[in-house]
MIVEX-519408 format. One record per residue: residue number from 1; residue in three letters; x, y, z of N, C-alpha, C in turn. Coordinates in steps of 0.05 Angstrom, whole numbers, plus 32768, in hexadecimal, padded with zeros to 4 digits. Each point is the difference from the previous one (the first is absolute). Example, Ala and Ser with C-alpha at 12.3 -4.5 7.8 and 13.67 -1.06 7.14 Angstrom:
REM residues 2
    n  res  n_c1  n_c2  n_c3  ca_c1  ca_c2  ca_c3  c_c1  c_c2  c_c3
    1  ALA  8108  7F8E  809C   7FEE   8018   8000  8012  8018  8000
    2  SER  7FF9  8015  7FF2   8010   8018   8001  7FF1  8016  800E
***
This chain:
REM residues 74
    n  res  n_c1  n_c2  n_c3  ca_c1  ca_c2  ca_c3  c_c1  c_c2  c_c3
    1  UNK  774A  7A0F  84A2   7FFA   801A   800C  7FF0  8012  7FEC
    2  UNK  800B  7FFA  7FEA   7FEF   8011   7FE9  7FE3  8006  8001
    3  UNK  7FFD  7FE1  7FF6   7FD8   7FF8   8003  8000  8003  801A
    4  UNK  800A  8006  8012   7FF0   8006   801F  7FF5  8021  7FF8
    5  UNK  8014  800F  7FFD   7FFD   8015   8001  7FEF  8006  7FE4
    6  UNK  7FFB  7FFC  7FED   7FED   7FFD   7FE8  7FE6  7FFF  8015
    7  UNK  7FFC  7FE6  8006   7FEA   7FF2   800D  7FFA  801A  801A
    8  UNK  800A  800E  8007   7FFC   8010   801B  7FF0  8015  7FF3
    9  UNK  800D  800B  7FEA   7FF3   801D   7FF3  7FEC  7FF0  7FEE
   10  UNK  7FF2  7FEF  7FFA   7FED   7FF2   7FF2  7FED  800B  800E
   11  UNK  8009  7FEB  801B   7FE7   8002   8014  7FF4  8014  800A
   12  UNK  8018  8012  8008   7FF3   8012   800B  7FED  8011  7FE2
   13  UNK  800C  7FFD  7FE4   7FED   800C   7FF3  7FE0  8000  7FF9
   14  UNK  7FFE  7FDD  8015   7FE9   7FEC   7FFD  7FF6  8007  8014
   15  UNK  8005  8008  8018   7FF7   800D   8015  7FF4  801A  8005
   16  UNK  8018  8014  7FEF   7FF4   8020   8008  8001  8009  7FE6
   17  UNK  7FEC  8006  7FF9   7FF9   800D   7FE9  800E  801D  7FFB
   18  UNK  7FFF  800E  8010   800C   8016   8003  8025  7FFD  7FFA
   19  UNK  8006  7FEB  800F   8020   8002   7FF1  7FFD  7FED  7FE2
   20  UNK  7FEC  7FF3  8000   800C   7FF3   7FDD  7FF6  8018  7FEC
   21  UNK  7FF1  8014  800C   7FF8   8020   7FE7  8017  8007  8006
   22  UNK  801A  8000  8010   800E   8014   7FFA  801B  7FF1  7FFD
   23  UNK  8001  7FE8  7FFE   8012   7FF1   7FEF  7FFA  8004  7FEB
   24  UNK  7FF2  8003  7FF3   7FF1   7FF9   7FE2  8009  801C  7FF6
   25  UNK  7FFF  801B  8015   8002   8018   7FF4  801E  8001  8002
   26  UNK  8012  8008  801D   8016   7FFF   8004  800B  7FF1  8012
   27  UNK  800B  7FEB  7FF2   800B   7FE9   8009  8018  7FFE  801E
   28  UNK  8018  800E  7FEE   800F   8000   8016  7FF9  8012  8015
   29  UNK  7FF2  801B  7FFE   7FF4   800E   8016  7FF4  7FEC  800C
   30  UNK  7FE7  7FEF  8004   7FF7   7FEC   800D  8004  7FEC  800B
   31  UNK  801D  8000  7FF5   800B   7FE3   800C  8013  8008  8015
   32  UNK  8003  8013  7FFD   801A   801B   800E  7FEB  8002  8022
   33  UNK  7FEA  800B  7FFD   7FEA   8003   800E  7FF8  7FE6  800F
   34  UNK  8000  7FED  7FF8   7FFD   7FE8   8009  8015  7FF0  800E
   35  UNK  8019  8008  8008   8013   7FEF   8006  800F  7FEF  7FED
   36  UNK  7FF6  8002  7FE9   8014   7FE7   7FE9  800F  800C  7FFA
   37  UNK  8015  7FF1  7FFA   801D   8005   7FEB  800E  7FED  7FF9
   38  UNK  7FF3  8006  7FE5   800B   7FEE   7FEF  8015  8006  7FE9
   39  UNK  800B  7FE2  7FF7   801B   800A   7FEE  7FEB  8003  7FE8
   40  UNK  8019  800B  7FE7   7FED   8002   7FEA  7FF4  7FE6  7FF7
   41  UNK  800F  7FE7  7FFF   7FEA   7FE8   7FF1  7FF2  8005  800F
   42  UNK  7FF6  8008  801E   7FE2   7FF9   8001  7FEE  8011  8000
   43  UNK  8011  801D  7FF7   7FF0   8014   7FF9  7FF4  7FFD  7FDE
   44  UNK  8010  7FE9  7FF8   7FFC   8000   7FE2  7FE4  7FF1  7FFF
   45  UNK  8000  7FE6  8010   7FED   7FEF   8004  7FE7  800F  8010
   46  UNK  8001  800F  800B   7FE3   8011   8010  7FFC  800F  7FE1
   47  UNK  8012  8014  7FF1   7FF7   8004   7FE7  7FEC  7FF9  7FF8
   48  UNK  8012  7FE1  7FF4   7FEF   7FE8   7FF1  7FE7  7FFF  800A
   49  UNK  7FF8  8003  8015   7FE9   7FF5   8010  7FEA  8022  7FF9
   50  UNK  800F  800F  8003   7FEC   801C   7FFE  8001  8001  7FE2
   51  UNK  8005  7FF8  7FE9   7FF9   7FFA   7FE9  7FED  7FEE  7FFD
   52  UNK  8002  7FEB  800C   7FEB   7FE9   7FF7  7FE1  800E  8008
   53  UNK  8002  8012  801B   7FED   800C   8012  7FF5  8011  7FEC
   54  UNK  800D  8006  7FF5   7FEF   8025   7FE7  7FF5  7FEF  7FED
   55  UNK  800F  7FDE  7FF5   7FE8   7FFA   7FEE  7FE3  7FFF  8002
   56  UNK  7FF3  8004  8016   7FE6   7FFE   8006  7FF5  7FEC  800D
   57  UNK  7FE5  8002  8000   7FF6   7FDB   800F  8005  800C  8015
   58  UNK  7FF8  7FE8  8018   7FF2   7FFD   8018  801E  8003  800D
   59  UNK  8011  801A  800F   8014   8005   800D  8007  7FE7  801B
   60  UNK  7FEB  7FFF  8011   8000   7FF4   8016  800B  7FDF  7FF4
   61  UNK  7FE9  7FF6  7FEE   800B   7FE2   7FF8  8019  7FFA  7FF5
   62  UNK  8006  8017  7FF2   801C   8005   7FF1  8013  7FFB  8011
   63  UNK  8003  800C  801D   800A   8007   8015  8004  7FE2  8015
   64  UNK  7FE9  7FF5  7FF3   7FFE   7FE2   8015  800F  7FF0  7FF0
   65  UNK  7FFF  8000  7FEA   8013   7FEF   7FF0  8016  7FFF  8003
   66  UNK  800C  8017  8001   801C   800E   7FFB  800A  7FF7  801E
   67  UNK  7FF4  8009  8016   8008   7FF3   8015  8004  7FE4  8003
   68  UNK  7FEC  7FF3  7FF4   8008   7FDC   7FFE  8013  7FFD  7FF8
   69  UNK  8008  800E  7FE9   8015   7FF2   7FF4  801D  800C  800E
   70  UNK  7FFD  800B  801A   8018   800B   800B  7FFD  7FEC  801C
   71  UNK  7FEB  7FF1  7FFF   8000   7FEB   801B  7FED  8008  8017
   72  UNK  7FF2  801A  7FF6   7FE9   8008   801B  7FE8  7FF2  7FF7
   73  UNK  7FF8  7FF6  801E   7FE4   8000   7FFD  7FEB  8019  8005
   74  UNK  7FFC  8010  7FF0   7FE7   8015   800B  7FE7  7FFB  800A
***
């Protein structure tokens, strides 16, 4: 269930630009906004993911990766 719900807020970050700017700004407000709720590991692991995101480089491919490795195809 974890990686489902990982993989759900990926996608949609891979989809709408507008919610992965405001994941990136305020996380749980956006996810709150979006219908998710999640426990803290997977608030720890979306973290992880909006850290890797501020290192820089190409966001979207970052985003395609990250989803592979949670089992989506984008």
């Amino acid at each position: 269930m974890r990686n489902e719900m990982i993989g759900a807020v990926v996608r949609r970050a891979i989809e709408h630009p507008e919610f992965r700017q405001r994941l990136m700004d305020n996380p749980q407000e956006a996810l709150a906004a979006h219908g998710f709720a999640l426990e803290k590991a997977d608030l720890a692991e979306i973290d992880k993911i909006r850290t890797r995101l501020q290192d820089g480089g190409d966001v979207e491919q970052q985003l395609v990766s990250i989803a592979e490795n949670y089992g989506l195809n984008p």
